[in-house]
C-alpha positions as CSV (number, residue, x, y, z in Angstrom):
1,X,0.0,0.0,0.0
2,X,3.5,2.4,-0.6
3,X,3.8,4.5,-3.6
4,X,6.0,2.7,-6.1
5,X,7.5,4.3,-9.2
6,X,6.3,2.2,-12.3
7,X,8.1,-0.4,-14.1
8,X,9.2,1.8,-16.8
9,X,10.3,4.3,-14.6
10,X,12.7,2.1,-12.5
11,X,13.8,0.7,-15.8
12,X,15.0,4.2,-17.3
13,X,16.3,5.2,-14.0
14,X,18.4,2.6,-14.0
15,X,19.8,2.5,-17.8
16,X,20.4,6.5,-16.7
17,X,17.3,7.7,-18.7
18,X,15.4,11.2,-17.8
19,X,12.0,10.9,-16.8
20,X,9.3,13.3,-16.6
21,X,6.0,12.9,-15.5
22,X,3.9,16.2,-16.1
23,X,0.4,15.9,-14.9
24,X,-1.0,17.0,-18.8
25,X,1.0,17.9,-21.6
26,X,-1.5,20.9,-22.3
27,X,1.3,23.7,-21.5
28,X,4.0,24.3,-23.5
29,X,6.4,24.2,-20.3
30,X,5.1,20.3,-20.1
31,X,6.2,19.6,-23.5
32,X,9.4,21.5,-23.9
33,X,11.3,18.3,-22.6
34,X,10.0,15.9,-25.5
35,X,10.8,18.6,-27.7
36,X,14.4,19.1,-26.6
37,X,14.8,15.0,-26.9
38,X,14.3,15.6,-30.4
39,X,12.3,12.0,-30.4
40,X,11.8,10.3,-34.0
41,X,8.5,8.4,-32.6
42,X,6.6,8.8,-29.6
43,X,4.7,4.9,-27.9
44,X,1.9,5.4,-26.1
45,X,1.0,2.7,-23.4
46,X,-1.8,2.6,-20.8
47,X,-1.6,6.8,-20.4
48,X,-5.3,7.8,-19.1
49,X,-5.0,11.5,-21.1
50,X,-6.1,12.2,-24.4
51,X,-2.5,13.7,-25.5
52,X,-2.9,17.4,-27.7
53,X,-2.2,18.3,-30.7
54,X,0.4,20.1,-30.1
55,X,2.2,16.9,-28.5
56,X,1.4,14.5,-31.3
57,X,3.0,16.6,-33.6
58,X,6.3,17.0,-32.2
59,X,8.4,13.6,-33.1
60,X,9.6,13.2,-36.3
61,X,7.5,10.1,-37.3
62,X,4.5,10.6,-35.2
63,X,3.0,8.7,-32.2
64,X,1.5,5.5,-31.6
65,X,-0.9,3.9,-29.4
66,X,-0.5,0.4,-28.3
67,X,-3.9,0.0,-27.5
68,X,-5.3,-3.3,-26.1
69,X,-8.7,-4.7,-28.1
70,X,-9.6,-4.9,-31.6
71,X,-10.3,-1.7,-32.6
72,X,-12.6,0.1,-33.5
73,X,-14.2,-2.3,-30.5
74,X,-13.4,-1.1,-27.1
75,X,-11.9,2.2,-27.7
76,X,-11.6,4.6,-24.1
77,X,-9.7,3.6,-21.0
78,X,-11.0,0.1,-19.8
79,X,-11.3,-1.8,-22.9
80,X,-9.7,-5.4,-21.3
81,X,-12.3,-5.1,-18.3
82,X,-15.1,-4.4,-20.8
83,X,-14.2,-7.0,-22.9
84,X,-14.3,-9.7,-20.3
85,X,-17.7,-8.4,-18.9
86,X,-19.7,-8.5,-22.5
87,X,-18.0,-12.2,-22.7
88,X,-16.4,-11.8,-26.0
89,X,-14.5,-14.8,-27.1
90,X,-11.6,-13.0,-28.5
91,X,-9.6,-9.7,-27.8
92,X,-6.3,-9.0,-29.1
93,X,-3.9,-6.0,-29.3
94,X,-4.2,-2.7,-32.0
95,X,-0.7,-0.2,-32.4
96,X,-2.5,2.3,-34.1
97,X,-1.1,6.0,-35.5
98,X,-2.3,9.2,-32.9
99,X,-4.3,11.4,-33.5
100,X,-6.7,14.0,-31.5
101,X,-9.9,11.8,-31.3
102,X,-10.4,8.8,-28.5
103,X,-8.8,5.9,-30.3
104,X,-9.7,6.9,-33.6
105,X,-6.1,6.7,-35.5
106,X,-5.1,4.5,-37.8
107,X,-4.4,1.0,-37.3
108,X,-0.7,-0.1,-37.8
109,X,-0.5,-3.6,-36.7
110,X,-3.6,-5.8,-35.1
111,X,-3.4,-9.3,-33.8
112,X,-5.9,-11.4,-31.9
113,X,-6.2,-13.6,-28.9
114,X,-8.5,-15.9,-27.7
115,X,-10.0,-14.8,-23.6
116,X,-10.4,-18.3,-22.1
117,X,-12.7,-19.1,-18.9
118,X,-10.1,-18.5,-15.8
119,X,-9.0,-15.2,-17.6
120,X,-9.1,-12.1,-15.0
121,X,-8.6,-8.7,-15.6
122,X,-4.8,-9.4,-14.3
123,X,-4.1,-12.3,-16.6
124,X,-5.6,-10.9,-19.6
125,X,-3.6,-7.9,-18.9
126,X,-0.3,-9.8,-18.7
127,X,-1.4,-11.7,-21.8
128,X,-1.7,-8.4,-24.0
129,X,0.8,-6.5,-22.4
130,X,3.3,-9.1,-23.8
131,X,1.3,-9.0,-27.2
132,X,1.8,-5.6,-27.4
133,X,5.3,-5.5,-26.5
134,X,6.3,-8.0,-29.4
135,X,4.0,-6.2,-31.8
136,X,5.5,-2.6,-31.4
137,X,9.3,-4.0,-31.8
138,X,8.3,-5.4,-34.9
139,X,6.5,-1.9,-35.7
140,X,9.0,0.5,-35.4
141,X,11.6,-0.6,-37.8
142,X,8.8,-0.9,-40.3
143,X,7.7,2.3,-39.5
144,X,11.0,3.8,-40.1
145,X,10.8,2.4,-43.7
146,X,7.5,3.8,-44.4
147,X,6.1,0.3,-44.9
148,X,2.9,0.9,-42.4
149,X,0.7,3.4,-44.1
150,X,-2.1,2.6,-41.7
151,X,-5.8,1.3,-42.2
152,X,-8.9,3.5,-41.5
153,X,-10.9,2.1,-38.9
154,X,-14.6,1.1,-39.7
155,X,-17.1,2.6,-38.5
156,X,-19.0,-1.0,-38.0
157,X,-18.4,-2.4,-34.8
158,X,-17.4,0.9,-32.5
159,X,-18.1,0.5,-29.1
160,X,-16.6,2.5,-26.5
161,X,-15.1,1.3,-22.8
162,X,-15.4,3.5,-20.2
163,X,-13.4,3.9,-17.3
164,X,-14.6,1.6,-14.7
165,X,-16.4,2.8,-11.7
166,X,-16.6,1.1,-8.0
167,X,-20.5,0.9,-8.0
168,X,-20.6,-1.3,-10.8
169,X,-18.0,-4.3,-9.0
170,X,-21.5,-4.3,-6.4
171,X,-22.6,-7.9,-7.1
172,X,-26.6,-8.2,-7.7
173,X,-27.4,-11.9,-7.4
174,X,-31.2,-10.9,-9.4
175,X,-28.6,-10.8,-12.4
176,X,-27.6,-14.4,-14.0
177,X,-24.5,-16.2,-12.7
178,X,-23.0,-16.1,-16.0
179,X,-22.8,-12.1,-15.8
180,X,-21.8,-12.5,-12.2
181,X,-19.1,-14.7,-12.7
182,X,-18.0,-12.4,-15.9
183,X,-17.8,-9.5,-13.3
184,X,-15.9,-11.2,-10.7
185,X,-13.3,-11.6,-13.5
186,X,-13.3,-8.3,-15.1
187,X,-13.2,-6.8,-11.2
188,X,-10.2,-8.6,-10.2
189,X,-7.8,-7.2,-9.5
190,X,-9.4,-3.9,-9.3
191,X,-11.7,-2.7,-7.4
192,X,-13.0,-6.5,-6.5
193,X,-16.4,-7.8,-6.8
194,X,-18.4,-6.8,-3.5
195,X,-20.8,-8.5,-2.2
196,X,-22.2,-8.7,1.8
197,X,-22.0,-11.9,4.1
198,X,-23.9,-11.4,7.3
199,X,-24.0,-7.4,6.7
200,X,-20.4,-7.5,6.6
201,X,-19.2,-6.5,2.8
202,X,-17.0,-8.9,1.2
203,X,-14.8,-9.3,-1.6
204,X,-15.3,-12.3,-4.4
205,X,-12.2,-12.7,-6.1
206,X,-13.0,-16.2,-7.6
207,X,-16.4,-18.3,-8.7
208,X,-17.4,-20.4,-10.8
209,X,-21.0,-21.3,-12.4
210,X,-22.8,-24.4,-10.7
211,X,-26.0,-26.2,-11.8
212,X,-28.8,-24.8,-8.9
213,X,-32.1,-22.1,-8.2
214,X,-33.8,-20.6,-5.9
215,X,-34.1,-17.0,-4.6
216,X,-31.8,-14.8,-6.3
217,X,-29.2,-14.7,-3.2
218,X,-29.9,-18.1,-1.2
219,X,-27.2,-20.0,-0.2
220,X,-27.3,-23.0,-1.8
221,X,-25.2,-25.2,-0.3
222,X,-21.9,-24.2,1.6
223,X,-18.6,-26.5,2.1
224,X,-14.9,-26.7,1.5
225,X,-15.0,-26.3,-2.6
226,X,-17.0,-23.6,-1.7
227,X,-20.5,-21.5,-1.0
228,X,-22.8,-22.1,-3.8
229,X,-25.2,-18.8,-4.3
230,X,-28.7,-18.7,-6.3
231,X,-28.9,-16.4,-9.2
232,X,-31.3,-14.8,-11.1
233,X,-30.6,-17.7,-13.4
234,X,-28.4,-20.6,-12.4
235,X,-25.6,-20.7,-9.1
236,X,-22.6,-19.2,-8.9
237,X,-19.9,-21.2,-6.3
238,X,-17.9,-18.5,-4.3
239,X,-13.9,-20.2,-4.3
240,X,-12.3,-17.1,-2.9
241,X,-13.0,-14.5,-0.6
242,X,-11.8,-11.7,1.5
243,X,-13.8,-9.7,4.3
244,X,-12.9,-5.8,5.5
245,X,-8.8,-5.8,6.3
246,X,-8.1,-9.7,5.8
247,X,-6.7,-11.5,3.3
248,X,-7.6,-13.4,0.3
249,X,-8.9,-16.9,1.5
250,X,-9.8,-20.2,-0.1
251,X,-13.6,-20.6,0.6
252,X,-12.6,-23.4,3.3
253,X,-10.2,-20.9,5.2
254,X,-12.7,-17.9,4.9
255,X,-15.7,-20.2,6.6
256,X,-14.0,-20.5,9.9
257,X,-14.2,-16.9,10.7
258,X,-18.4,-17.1,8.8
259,X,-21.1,-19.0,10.7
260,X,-22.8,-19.6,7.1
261,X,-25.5,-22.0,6.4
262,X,-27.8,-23.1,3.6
263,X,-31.1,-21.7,3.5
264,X,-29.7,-18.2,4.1
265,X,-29.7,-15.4,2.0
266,X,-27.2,-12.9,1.2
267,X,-27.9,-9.2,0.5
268,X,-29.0,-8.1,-2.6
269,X,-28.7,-4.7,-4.2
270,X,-31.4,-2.4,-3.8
271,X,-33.3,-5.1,-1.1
C-alpha cells in the first residue's frame, strides 16, 4: 500500500534515462522536454490523457498507441475489463497511429487472442501487455521504412469502454451467474467484486457457475469447494474471498471466521 515508481520508470532510471512525469502535456512548459529530446517516434502505453495536438505533432514520425482490443471495439480507457464483462470470445492488441480523437487513428499492426474461462482482468492484462510488446518492436523498424501506411478504422463495430467505476464491482445476485461470474473476472484485481456476508461487505475474487435455483441470493449449499449462491438464473460457487482488512482466503479458510449455512440469503442490491 506504498507508492512505487512504475516499471518503466525504475527501468530508465536505471539505464540513466530522464523521466518526466507532467500531470497533462497541455502547456507548453510540459512539453518543452519531448521537444528538446528531439524524439523520431513517440509509444503510447496505458496513459489515461487524451494527449494534444500540439504533443502529437512534435516527433519526427509521429506517435502510436498500443492499445489493447480490436479496434474500433473497445476504444476509451478500460477496454480489457469491458471485454471480459460482454464475454467476448476473443480480444487482441491494436498499435494504431495518434491522433486527436479517442482511439480513432489509424491502425498499424492488429493481432488477436483468444480470452479463455479462468482469464481475469490481471491475466488478460499480462497476456496483451506481452502482445503488445512484441507487436511494437516489430513496428518500429517498419515504421521507419515507411512500410505501415495505416488502415482507417470502420465505422462497423465501435463500441466505447469507459473507465470503470466502484458501483458497478456491487454484485446483484437478481442478475444471472453467467454475468456474475464475468464480473468477478473483469473486477479482479481492481476494485473487486463486493458482495455482503452477514452485513459485513466482502470481496469475491474467484467463482465459478454451478448447476442450482432458488431465490436470487440463497445459499445453496456451503462446504470446503466452496458456497454455492442462487442467481437470477443458475448458481454461482464462491472459491475465494476476502472480508474488511483480511486476506484473500480459499472458501474453506474464509468459513471459519463465517457462521454460514444453507437456506440463508445474502444481501441483494437495492433489497
Amino acid at each position: 500500500m506504498s507508492m512505487q515508481a512504475s516499471p518503466v520508470k525504475q527501468l530508465a532510471r536505471k539505464q540513466g534515462l530522464s523521466v518526466s512525469q507532467p500531470a497533462s502535456l497541455k502547456s507548453p512548459d510540459a512539453r518543452q522536454p519531448i521537444i528538446e529530446a528531439e524524439p523520431d517516434i513517440m509509444v503510447v502505453a496505458a496513459y489515461g490523457l487524451i494527449l494534444p495536438q500540439a504533443a502529437l505533432d512534435i516527433p519526427r514520425l509521429g506517435c502510436v498507441n498500443i492499445h489493447a482490443s480490436l479496434l474500433p471495439h473497445w476504444r476509451g480507457a478500460a477496454p480489457i475489463q469491458r471485454a471480459i464483462l460482454a464475454g467476448d470470445a476473443e480480444t487482441g492488441v491494436t498499435i494504431m497511429r495518434m491522433e486527436a480523437g479517442l482511439d480513432t487513428g489509424p491502425m498499424l499492426m492488429k493481432e488477436s487472442l483468444p480470452i479463455v474461462d479462468a482469464d481475469t482482468a490481471a491475466t488478460l492484462h499480462d497476456k496483451l501487455a506481452a502482445l503488445g510488446a512484441r507487436l511494437i518492436v516489430n513496428a518500429l523498424p517498419r515504421l521507419e521504412r515507411g512500410e505501415l501506411p495505416g488502415e482507417k478504422q470502420p465505422s462497423d463495430g465501435v463500441s466505447y469502454a469507459p473507465k470503470l467505476d466502484k458501483s458497478e464491482a456491487t454484485l446483484d445476485w437478481r442478475r444471472s451467474a453467467a454475468e456474475l461470474a464475468r464480473a468477478v473476472r473483469a473486477f479482479n484485481p481492481f476494485p473487486g467484486a463486493l458482495g455482503q456476508i452477514n452485513g459485513q461487505p466482502i470481496k469475491v475474487w474467484r467463482a465459478e457457475l454451478v448447476a442450482g435455483g432458488g431465490a436470487p441470493g440463497t445459499v445453496l449449499a456451503v462446504g470446503t469447494g466452496g458456497i454455492v449462491v442462487a442467481c437470477g438464473e443458475g448458481a454461482l460457487r464462491l472459491t475465494e474471498l476476502q472480508k474488511s482488512g483480511g486476506k484473500r482466503l480459499s472458501a474453506a479458510d474464509f468459513l471459519h471466521g463465517f457462521c454460514l449455512k444453507p437456506g440463508q440469503r445474502l444481501t441483494v442490491q437495492a433489497d
